[in-house]
One Martini backbone bead per residue (centre of mass of N, CA, C, O) as a GRO file, in nm:
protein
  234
    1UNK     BB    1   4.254   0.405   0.652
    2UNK     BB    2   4.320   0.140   0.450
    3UNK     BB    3   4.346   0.040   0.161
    4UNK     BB    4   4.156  -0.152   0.191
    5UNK     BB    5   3.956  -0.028   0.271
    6UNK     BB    6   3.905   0.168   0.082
    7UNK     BB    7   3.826  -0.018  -0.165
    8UNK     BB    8   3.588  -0.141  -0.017
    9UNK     BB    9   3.428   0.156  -0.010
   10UNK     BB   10   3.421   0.198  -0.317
   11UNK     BB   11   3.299  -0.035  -0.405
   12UNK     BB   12   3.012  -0.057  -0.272
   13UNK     BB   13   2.929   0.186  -0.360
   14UNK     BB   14   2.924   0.146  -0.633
   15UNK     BB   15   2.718  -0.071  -0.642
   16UNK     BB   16   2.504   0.104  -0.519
   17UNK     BB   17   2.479   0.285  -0.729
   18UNK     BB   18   2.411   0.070  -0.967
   19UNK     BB   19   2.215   0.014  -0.899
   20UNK     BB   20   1.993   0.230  -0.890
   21UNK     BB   21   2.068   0.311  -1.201
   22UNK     BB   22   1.905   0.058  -1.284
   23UNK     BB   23   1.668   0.108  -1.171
   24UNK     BB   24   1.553   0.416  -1.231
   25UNK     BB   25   1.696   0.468  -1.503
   26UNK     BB   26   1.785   0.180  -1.617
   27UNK     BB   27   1.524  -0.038  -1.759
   28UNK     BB   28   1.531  -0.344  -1.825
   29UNK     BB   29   1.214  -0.395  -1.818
   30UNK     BB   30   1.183  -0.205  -2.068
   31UNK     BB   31   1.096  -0.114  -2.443
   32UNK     BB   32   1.297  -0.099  -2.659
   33UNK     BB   33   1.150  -0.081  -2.886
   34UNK     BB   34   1.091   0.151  -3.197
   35UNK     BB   35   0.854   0.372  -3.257
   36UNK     BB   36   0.605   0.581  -3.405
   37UNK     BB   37   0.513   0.937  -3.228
   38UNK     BB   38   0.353   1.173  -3.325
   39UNK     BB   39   0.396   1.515  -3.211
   40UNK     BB   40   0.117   1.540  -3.112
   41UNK     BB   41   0.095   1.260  -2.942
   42UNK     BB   42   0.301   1.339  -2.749
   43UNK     BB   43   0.177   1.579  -2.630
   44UNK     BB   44  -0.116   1.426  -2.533
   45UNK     BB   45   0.041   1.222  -2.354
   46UNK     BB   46   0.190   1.475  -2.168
   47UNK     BB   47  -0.114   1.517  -2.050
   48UNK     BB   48  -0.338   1.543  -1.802
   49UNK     BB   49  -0.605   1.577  -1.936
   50UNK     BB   50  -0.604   1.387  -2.139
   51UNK     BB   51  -0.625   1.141  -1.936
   52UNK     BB   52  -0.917   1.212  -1.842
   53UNK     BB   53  -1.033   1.185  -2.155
   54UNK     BB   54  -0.900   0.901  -2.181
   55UNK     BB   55  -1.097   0.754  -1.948
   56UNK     BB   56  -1.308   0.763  -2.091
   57UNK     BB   57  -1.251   0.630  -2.386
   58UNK     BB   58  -1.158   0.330  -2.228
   59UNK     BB   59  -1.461   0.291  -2.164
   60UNK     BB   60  -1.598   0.297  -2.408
   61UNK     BB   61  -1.401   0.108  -2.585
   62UNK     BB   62  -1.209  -0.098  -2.364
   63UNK     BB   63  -1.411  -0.226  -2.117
   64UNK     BB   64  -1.505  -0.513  -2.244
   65UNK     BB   65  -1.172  -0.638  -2.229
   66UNK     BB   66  -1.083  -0.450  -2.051
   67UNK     BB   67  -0.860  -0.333  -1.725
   68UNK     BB   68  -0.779  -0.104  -1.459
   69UNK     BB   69  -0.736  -0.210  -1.144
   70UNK     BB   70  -0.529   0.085  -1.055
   71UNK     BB   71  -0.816   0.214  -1.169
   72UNK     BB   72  -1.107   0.113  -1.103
   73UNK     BB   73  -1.119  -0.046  -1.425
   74UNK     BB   74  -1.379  -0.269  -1.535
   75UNK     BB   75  -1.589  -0.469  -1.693
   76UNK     BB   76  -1.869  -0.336  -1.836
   77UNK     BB   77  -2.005  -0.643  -1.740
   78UNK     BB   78  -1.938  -0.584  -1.427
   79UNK     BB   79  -2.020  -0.312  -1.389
   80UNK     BB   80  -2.361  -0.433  -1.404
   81UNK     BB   81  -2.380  -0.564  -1.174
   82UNK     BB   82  -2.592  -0.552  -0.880
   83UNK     BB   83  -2.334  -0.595  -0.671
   84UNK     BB   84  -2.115  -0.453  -0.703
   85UNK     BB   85  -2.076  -0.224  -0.517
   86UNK     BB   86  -2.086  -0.375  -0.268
   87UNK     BB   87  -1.815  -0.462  -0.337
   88UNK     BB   88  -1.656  -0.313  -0.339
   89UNK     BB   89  -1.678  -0.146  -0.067
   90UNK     BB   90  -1.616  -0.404   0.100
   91UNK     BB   91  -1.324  -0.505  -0.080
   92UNK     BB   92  -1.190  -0.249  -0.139
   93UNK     BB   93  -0.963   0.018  -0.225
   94UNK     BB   94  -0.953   0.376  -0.205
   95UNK     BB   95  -0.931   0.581  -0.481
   96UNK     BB   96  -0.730   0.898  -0.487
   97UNK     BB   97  -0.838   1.240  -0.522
   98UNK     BB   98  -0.756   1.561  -0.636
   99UNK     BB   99  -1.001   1.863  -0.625
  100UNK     BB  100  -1.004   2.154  -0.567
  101UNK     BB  101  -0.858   2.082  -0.288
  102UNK     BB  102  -1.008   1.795  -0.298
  103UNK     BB  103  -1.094   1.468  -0.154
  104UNK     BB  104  -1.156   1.162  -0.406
  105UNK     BB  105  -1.326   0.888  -0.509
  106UNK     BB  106  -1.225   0.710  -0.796
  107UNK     BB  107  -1.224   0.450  -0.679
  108UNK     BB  108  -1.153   0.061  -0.673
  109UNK     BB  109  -0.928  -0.153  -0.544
  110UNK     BB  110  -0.915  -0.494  -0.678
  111UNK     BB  111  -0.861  -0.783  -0.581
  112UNK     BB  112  -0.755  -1.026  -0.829
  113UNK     BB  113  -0.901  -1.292  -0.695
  114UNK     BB  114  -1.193  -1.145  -0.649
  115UNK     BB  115  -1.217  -1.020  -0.964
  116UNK     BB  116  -1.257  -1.282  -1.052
  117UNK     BB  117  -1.454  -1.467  -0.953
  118UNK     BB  118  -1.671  -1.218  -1.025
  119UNK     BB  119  -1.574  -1.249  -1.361
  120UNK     BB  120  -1.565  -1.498  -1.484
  121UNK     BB  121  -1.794  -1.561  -1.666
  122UNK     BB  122  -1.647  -1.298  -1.832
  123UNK     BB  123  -1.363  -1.434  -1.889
  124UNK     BB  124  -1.490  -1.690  -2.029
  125UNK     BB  125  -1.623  -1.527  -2.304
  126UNK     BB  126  -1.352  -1.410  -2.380
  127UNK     BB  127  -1.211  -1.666  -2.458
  128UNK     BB  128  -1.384  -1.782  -2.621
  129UNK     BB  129  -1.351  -1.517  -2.853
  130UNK     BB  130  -1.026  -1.463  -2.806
  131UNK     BB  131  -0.844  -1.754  -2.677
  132UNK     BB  132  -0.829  -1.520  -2.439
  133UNK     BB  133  -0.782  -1.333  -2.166
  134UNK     BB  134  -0.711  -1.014  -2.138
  135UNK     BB  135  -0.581  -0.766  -2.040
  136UNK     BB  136  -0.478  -0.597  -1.799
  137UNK     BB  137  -0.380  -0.235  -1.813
  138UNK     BB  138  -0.183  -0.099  -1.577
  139UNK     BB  139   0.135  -0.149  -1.702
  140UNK     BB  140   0.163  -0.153  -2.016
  141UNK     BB  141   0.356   0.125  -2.049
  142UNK     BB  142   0.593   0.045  -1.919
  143UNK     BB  143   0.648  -0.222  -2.126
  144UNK     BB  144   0.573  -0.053  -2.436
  145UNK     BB  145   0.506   0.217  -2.461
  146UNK     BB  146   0.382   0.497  -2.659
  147UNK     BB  147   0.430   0.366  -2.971
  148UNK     BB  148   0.310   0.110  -2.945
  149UNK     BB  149   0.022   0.177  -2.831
  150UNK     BB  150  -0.056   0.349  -3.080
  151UNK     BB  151  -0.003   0.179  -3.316
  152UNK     BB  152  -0.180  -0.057  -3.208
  153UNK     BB  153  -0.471   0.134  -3.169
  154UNK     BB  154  -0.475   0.170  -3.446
  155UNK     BB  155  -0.331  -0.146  -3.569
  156UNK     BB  156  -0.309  -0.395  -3.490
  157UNK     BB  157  -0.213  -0.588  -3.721
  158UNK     BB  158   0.038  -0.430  -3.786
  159UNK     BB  159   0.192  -0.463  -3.493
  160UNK     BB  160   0.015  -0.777  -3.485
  161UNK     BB  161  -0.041  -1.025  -3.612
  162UNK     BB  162  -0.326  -1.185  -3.528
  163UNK     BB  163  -0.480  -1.086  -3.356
  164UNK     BB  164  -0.780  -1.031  -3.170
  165UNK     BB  165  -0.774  -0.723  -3.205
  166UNK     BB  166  -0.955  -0.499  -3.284
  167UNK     BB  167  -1.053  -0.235  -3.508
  168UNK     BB  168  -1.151   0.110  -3.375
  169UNK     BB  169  -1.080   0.324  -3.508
  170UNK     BB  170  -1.073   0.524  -3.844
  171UNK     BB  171  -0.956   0.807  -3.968
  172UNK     BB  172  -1.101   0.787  -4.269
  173UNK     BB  173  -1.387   0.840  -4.082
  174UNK     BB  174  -1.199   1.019  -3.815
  175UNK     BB  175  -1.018   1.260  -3.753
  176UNK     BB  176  -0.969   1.219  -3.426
  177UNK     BB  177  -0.841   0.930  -3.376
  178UNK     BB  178  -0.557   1.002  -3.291
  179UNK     BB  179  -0.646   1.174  -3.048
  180UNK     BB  180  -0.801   0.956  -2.881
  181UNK     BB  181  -0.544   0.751  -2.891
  182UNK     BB  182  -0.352   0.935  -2.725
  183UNK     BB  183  -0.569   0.985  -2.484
  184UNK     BB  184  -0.552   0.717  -2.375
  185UNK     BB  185  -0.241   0.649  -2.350
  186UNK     BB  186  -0.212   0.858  -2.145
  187UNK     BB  187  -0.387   0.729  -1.926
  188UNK     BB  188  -0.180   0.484  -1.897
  189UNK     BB  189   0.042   0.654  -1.804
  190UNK     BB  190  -0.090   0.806  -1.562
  191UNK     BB  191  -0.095   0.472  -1.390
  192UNK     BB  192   0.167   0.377  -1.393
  193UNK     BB  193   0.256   0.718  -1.349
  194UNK     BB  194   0.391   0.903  -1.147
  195UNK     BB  195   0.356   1.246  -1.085
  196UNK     BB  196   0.592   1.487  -1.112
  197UNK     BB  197   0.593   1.539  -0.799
  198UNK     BB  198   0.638   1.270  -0.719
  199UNK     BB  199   0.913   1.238  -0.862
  200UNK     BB  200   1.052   1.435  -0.736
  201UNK     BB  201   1.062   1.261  -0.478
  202UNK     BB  202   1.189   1.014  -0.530
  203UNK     BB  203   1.383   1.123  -0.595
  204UNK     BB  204   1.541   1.252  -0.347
  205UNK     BB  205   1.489   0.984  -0.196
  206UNK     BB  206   1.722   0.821  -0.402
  207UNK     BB  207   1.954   1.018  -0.288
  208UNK     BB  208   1.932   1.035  -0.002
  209UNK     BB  209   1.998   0.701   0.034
  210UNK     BB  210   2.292   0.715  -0.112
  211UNK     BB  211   2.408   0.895   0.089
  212UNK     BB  212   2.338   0.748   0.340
  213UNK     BB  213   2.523   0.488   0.254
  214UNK     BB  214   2.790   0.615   0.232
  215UNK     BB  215   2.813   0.770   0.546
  216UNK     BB  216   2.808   0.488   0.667
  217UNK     BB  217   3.047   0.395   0.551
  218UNK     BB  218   3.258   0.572   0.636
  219UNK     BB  219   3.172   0.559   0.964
  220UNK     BB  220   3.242   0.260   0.990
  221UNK     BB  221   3.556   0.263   0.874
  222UNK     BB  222   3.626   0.463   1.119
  223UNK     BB  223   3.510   0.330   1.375
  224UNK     BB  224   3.656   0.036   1.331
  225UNK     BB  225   3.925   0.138   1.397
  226UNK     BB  226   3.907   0.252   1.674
  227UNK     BB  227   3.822  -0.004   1.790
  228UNK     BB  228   4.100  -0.145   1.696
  229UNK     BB  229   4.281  -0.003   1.832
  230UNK     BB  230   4.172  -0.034   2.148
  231UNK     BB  231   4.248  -0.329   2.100
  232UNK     BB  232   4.535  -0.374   1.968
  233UNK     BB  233   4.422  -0.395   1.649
  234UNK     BB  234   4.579  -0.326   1.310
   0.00000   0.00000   0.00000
């Protein structure tokens, strides 16, 4: 191989490595500025037991004005209508789950055009009361991340000024508020990101197209060169 082809070869490896380790390592579309995320709420963040008993305070306390849509969890007053399940079932996408090594129907996902429709009059009423349609918050965690998430719910307005958001906790009359609050968090957490088994696969399967791709080049750049002797061109 040329000089020339070897710093070629480098340079694009260079690309290569550096795009990959901005989308999976430094990802730059997540929310940088830093909340205090109290030492016992980290701990119920990253328990994925919490993310379950989190998702049902999160039908309890915000799903009158909030839906998780990538985990089946739609508006209290749309999944209270009679052709609900109906629609579930025929125009949505089985999320599933496993418990006790078996296969379980977490709920449905629908899509978001379909899911608008049918929720119209009630993201409407939602307008109506609160200036804007709440957000889905299926990606929220990704966005804003878990300090951040902790602080907003504990204290809507201290976070957000003006916000619309009433606040539904309060420590001072309920001790385990703080506790109830991380794992919501939790669970929104476990909507965005995926199993940490999952996740190592992720890794090997991002580390093995790298190496793919690296081997691929050199291997092209070898080949290239003995094509180019057989034909007579140096």
């Amino acid at each position: 191989m040329s000089a020339a082809g070897l710093i070629k070869t480098v340079f694009f490896t260079l690309i290569t490595v550096g795009f990959f380790f901005i989308i999976w390592v430094y990802n730059p579309f997540a929310h940088k500025e830093v909340y205090e995320l109290p030492e016992e709420a980290a701990r119920i963040v990253g328990d994925p037991k919490a993310a379950l008993e989190g998702r049902e305070l999160f039908k309890q306390s915000c799903s009158s004005c909030h839906s998780v849509r990538y985990d089946g969890v739609y508006l209290m007053s749309v999944e209270a209508k009679p052709e609900w399940q109906k629609i579930l079932k025929t125009m949505g996408k089985p999320i599933l789950e496993t418990q006790d090594g078996k296969v379980k129907i977490k709920g449905y996902y629908l899509p978001r055009d379909v899911y608008e429709a049918v929720a119209l009059q009630d993201l409407e009423n939602l307008k109506a009361s609160f200036g804007k349609v709440p957000p889905d918050l299926s990606t929220i965690y990704l966005a804003r991340g878990p300090g951040y998430l902790y602080q907003f719910i504990m204290d809507p307005q201290k976070v957000l000024p003006g916000t619309s958001m009433p606040k539904l906790f309060f420590p001072e009359y309920d001790k385990e508020a703080p506790q109830k609050v991380a794992k919501i968090v939790a669970y929104l957490r476990s909507v965005s990101e995926p199993s940490p088994s999952e996740k190592a696969k992720r890794l090997v399967m991002g580390v093995a197209t790298v190496g793919y791709f690296i081997l691929m080049g050199f291997i092209l750049w070898f080949y290239r060169k003995r094509v180019l002797e057989k034909m007579g061109i140096s």
